[in-house]
C-alpha positions in Angstrom: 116.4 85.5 112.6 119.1 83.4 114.8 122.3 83.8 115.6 124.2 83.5 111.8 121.9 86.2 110.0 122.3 88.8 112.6 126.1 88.2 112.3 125.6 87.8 108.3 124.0 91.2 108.7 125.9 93.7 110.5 128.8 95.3 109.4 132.0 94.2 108.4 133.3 94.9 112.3 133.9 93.4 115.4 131.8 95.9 117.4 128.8 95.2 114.7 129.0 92.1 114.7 129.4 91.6 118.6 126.5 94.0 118.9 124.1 92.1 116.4 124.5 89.0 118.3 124.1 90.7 121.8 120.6 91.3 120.3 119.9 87.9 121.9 121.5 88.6 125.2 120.8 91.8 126.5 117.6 93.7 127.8 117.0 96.9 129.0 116.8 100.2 126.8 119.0 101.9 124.0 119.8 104.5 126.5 120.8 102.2 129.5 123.1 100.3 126.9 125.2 103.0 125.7 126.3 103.6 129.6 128.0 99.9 128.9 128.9 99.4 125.4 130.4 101.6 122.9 128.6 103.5 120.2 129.0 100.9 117.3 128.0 97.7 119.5 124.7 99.9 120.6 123.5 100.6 117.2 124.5 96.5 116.5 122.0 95.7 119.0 119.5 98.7 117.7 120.0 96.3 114.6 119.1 93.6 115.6 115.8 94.2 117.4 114.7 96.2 113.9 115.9 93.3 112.2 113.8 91.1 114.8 110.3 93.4 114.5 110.6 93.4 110.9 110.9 89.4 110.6 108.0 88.5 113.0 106.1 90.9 111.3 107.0 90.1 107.7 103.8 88.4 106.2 106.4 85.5 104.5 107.5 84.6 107.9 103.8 84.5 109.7 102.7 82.2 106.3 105.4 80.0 106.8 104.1 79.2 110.2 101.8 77.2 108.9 104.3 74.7 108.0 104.8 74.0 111.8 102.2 71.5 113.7 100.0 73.2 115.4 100.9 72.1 118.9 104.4 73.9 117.7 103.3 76.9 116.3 103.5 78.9 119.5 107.2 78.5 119.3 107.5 79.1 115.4 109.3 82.4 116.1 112.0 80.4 117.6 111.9 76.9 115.6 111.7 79.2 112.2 114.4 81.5 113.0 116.8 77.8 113.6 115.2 76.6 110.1 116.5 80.0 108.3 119.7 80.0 110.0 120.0 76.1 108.7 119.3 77.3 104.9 121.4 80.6 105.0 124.7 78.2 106.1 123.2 76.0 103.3 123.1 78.3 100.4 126.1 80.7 102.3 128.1 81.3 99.1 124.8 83.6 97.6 125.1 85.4 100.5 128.7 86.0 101.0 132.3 86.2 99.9 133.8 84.9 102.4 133.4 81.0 102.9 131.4 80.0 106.2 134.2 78.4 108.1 136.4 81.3 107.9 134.2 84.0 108.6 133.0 81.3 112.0 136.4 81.8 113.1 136.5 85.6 112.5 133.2 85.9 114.6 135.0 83.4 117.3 138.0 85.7 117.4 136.3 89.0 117.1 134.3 87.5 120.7 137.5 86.4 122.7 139.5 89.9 121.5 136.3 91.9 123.4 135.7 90.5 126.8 134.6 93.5 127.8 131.5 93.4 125.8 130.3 90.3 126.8 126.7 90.9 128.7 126.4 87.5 131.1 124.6 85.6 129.0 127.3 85.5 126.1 130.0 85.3 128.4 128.7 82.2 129.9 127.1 81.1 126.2 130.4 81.3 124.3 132.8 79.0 125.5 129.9 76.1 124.6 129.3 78.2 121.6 132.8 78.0 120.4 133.4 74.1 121.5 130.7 72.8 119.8 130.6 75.2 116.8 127.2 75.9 117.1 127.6 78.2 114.0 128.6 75.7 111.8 126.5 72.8 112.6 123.3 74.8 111.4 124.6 73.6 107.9 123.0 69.3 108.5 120.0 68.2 109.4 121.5 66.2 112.3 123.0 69.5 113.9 119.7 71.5 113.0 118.1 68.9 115.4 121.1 69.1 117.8 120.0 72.9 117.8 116.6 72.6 118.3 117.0 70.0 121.3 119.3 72.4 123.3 117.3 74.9 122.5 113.9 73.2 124.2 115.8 72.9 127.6 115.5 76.3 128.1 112.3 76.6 130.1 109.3 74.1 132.0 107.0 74.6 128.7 110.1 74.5 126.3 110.4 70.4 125.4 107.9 70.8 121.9 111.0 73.1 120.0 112.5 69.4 119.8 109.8 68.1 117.7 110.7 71.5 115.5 112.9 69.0 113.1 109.7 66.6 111.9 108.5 69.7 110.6 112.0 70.9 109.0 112.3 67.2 108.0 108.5 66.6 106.3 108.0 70.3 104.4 112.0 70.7 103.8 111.4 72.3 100.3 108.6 74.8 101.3 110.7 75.9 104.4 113.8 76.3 101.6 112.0 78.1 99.2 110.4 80.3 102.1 113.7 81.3 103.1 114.9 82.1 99.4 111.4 84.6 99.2 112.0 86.1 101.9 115.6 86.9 102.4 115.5 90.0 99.4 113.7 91.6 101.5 115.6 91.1 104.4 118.4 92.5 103.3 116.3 95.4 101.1 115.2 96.1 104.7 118.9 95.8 106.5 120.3 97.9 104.1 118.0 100.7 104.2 118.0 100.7 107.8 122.2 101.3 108.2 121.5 104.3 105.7 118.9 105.6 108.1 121.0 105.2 111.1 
């Protein structure tokens, strides 16, 4: 999953939230994290990678690779993980109380009040983050494609994520009613996993 449904995810905190979303921007193991971060950001980012293994492994998610081109599919992990992100902003009032802008803003704030647990890569991602409102935009088509354009700058082999949007754009409804199947489990899995740990 991207960026929104690890913060959708995690507890109702700033370290939890922080620490779900530093899924994306840290390496290195459990153990070398806790020498930087506090207890509650570790086990956000312990989160997240569980989170992580269980979606790419999830038969529902592999399936709905085959709504990608083939000359795509090697990047479905990232282009499907936009697409979801695009129908949980979509459908964000099944999924929580708290309307999309305003909990944006909390997630905002909660990042500027913690410099400190900024690995590089967020602190030098937010500021863009936060000006162009990445979070919000998943909820069009045209920032869905903004999204996946950014997105294929990232590497030499990268420029196909792009295209990711004619797929979005010619199987909308199976992608949306993938997303709907799968989430229950999601969070059937997320919530057993914060009992565990």
């Amino acid at each position: 999953m991207n960026y929104l449904a690890h913060l959708l995810l995690a507890d109702d905190s700033d370290a939890s939230r922080i620490g779900n979303l530093l899924g994306d921007f840290t390496k290195g193991t459990i153990a070398s994290l806790a020498e930087i971060y506090p207890s509650e950001v570790v086990r956000g980012i312990k989160m997240h990678r569980a989170v992580d293994r269980f979606t790419d492994s999830h038969p529902l998610f592999k399936n709905t690779r085959q709504l990608l081109a083939p000359e795509r599919r090697r990047f479905s992990g990232i282009i499907i993980d936009i697409i979801f992100d695009h129908f949980l902003s979509v459908h964000w009032v099944e999924y929580h109380h708290q309307p999309l802008e305003s909990f944006v803003q909390d997630i905002y704030r909660a990042i500027d009040d913690h410099p400190e647990w900024q690995a590089g890569r967020l602190a030098k991602t937010f500021p863009m983050m936060r000006h162009e409102n990445w979070l919000q935009t998943y909820t069009t088509i045209d920032g869905i494609a903004l999204t996946l354009e950014r997105v294929s700058h990232r590497g030499k082999r990268t420029a196909p994520i792009a295209e990711g949007i004619i797929d979005l754009q010619e199987n909308h409804a199976d992608f949306e009613a993938n997303f709907h199947a799968f989430m229950p489990s999601l969070l059937e899995f997320t919530n057993s996993w914060k009992k565990e740990h």
